[in-house]
C-alpha positions in Angstrom: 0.0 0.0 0.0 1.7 3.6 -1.1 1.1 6.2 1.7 1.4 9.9 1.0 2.9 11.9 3.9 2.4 15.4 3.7 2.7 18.8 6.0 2.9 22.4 6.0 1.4 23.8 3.1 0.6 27.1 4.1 -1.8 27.7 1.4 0.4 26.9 -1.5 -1.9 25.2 -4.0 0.5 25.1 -6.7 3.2 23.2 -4.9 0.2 20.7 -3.5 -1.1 20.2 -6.7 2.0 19.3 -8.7 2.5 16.6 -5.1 -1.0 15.3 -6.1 -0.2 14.8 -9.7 3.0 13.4 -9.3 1.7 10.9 -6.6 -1.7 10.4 -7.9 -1.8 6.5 -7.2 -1.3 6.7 -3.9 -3.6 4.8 -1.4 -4.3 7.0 1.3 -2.9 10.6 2.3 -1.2 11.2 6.1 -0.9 14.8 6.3 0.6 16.7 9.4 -1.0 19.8 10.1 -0.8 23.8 9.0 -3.0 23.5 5.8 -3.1 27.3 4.6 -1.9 30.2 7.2 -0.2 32.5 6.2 -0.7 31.2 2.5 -2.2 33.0 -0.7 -4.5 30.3 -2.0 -6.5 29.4 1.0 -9.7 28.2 -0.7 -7.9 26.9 -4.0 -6.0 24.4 -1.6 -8.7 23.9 1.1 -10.3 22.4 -1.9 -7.3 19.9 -2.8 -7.1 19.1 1.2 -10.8 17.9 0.9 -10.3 15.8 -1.9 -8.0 13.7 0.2 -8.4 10.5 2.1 -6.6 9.1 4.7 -5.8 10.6 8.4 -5.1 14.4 8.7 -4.2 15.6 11.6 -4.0 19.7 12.9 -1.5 22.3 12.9 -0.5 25.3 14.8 -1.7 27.9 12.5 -5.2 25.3 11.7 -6.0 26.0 15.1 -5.1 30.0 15.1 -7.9 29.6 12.7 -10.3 28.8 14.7 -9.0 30.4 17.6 -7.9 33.8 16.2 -7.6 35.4 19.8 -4.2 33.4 19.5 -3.1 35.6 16.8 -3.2 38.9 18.8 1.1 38.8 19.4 1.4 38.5 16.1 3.4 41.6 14.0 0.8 44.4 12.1 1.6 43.3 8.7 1.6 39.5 9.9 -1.5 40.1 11.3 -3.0 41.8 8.8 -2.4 39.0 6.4 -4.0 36.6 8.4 -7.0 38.9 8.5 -7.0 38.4 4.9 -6.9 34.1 5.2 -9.5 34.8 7.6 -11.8 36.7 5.7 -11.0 34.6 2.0 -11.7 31.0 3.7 -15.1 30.0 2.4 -17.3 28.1 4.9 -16.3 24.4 3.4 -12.5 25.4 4.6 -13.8 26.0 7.9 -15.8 23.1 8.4 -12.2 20.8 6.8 -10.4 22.7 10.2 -13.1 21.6 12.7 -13.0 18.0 11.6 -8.8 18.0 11.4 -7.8 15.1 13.9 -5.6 15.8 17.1 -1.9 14.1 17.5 -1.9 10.8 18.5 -1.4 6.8 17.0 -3.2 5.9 14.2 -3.1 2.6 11.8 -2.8 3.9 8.4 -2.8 1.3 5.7 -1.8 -1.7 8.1 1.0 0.5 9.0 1.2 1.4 12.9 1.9 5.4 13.0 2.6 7.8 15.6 1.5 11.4 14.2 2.3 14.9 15.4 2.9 18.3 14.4 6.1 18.9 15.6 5.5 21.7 17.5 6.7 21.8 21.4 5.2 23.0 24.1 8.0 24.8 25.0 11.2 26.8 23.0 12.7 26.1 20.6 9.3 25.2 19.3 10.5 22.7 15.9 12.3 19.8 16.1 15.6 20.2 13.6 18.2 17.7 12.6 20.4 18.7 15.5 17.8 18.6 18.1 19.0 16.0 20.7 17.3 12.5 21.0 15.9 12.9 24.1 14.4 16.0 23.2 13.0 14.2 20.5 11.6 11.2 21.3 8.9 13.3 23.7 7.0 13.8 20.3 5.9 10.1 20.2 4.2 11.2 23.6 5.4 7.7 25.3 3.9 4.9 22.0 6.4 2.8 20.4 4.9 3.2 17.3 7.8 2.0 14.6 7.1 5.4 12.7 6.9 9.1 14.7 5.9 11.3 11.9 6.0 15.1 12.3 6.5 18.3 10.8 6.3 21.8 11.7 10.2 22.9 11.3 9.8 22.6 7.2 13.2 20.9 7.0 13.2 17.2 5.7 15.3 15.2 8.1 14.8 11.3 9.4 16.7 9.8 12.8 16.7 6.1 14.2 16.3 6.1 17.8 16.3 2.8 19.8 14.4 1.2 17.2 11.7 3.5 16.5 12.3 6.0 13.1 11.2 9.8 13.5 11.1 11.3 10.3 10.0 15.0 9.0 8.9 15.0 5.8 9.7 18.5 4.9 6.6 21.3 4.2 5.0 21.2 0.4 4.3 25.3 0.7 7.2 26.4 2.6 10.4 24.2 2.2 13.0 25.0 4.1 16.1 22.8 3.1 18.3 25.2 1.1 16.2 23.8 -1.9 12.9 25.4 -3.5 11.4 22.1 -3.7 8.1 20.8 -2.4 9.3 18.0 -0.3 7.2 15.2 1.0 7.7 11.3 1.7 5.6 8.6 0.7 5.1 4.5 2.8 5.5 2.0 0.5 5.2 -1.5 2.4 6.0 0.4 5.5 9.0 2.0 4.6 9.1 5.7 4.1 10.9 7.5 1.3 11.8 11.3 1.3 11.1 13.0 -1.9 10.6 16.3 -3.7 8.5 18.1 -7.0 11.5 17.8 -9.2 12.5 20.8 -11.0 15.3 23.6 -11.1 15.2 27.3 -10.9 15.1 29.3 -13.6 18.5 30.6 -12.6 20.1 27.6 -13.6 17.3 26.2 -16.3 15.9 27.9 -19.4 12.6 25.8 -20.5 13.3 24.2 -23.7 10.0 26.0 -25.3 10.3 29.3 -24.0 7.3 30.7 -25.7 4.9 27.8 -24.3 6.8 28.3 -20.9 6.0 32.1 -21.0 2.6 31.7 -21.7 1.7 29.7 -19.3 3.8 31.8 -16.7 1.9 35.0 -17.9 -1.3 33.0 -17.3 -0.4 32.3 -13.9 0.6 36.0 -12.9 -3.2 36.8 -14.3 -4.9 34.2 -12.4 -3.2 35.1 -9.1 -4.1 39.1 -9.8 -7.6 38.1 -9.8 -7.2 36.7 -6.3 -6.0 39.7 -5.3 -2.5 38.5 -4.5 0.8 40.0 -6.5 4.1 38.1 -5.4 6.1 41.0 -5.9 9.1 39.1 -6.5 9.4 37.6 -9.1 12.1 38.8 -10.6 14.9 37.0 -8.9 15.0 33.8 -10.7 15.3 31.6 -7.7 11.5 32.1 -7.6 10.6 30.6 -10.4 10.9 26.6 -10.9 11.1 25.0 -14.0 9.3 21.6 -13.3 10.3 18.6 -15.0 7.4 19.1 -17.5 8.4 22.3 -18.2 6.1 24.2 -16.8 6.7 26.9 -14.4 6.0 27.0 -10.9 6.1 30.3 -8.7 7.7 29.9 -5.3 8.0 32.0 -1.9 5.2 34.2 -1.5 7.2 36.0 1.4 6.6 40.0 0.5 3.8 38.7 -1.4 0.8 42.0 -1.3 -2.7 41.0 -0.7 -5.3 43.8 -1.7 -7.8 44.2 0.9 -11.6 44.6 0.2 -12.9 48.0 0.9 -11.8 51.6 0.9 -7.8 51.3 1.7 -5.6 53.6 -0.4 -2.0 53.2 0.4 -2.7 49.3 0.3 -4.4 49.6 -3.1 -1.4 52.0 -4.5 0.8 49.0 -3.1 -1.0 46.2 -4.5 -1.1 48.0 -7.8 2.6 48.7 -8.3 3.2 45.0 -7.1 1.1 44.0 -9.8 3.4 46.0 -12.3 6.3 44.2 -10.9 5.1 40.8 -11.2 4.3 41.6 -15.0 8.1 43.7 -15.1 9.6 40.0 -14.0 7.8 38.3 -16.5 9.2 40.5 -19.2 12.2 40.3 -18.2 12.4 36.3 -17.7 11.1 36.4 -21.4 13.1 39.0 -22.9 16.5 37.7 -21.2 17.2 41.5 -20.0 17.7 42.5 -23.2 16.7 46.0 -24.4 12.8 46.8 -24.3 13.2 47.7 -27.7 12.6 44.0 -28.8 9.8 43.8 -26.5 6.8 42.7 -29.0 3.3 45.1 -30.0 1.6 42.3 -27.7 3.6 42.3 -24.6 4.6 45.5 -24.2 0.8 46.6 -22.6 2.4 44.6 -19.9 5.4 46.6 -19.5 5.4 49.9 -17.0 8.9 50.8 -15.0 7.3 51.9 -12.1 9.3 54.9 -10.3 10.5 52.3 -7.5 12.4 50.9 -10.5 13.2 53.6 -12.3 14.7 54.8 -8.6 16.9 51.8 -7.9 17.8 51.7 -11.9 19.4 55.2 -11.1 21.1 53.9 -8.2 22.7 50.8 -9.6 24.0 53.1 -12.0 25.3 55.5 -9.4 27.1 52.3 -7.6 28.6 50.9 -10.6 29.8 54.3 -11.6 31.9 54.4 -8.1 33.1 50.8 -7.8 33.3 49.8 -11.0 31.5 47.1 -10.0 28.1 45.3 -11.3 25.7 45.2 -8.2 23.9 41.9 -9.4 20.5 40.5 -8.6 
């Protein structure tokens, strides 16, 4: 029987949904907890969460969700993303949280399983690969389960203690192994394999059909926009994957901008210029930097330098004029 093990998604659909496509035979789904705060597709993957079967258990951030008192020590901005999730999450999403399971041991498949979060009751909070083993073995909260799975820390890491295996299978939305890869692991007759979306970044991998590639990158940017979210960054290529099917995938929605409903002017002005950078990247991924006089009838509606750029264009210049040195991306 072929288990998927999952965690930390943090409202990443894309990232889930190349996971679900790759491992689309598998038998039943485990996943850890955190399912979409602080994400920018909460009901896009509440709806892939749904679709799943198998034992799903809370995170952290699931239960800020429901408790959102919790999030009152959060930082402004921080906290006024999650007032966005809040406000997006359709009713469906909220009912998925409710009926999210609590740790504990659970037979999965035939296969006796010890599942957890990761998170500790007390700092440091996640469990990382040079956590000791005694500090470690509390999250199997006393069963001698063969398998402790947990997550939580977002770094993919597996340790054999006296006879029992703990192993993190990394975070899908949020990876945080010096590699922009949606990690995950998979039980396959009870052994567990680590693995990842395969892909590289576009700073080491042009797509062999560039114009296909760039199509469907410029129909990603548009779809996002009309969720209201703008990435902002797309323009340093270690953002953008090129999967093995050639087909792009936009990573680390950090100073992503989310535009909020209502009557909020310096967050609109924001949310617009973010919008002109996201097209600005895709220009330049297409164009290879090179002048925006070969910039097509048809894409250049897309192009704007907004002053921000226009600014730091005139700085570069400035610094490179003084050093005689390139200040590179």
């Amino acid at each position: 029987m072929k288990i998927l093990v999952i965690a930390d998604v943090h409202g990443n659909a894309e990232a889930l949904s190349a996971v679900l496509a790759r491992e689309r035979d598998a038998d039943a789904t485990v996943f850890l907890g955190d399912t979409v705060l602080p994400g920018p597709q909460p009901n896009e993957t509440m709806e892939l969460l749904r679709g799943l079967s198998g034992t799903l258990i809370q995170g952290n951030h699931d239960i800020e969700m429901l408790e959102p008192e919790r999030l009152e020590h959060w930082p402004p901005n921080w906290l006024a993303f999650a007032g966005w999730v809040l406000g997006t999450l359709e009713p469906p999403g909220y009912d998925f949280l409710r009926n999210l399971q609590s740790q504990g041991e659970y037979l999965v498949g035939g296969a006796r399983l010890f599942l957890h979060h990761g998170e500790f009751s007390d700092r440091p909070r996640q469990a990382l690969p040079d956590t000791p083993d005694e500090r470690l073995v509390t999250l199997a909260g006393g069963s001698d389960a063969p398998l402790v799975l947990f997550g939580h820390s977002h770094v993919q890491f597996r340790r054999m203690i006296d006879g029992q295996e703990f192993i993190n299978p990394g975070s899908i939305g949020q990876p945080r192994c010096g590699k922009r890869l949606a990690c995950y692991g998979l039980i396959d007759d009870q052994y567990l394999v680590l693995e990842y979306v395969d892909g590289r970044t576009i700073r080491k991998k042009r797509p062999l059909d560039e114009e296909e590639f760039h199509a469907k990158l410029l129909n990603h940017i548009k779809k996002m926009h009309a969720k209201s979210v703008a990435h902002m960054d797309l323009k340093r290529k270690d953002n953008l994957l090129v999967k093995t099917d050639e087909s792009p995938c936009i990573l680390d929605f950090g100073a992503a901008v989310i535009k909020k409903p209502g009557f909020h002017p310096f967050n609109q002005y924001h949310y617009q210029v973010a919008k002109q950078f996201d097209y600005n990247a895709w220009i330049k991924h297409k164009y290879h930097d090179r002048s925006t006089d070969e910039i097509t009838m048809f894409d250049r509606k897309y192009y704007k330098v907004t002053w921000i750029e226009a600014v730091a264009s005139i700085v570069k210049q400035i610094y490179t004029g003084l050093t005689g040195k390139r200040h590179n991306e």
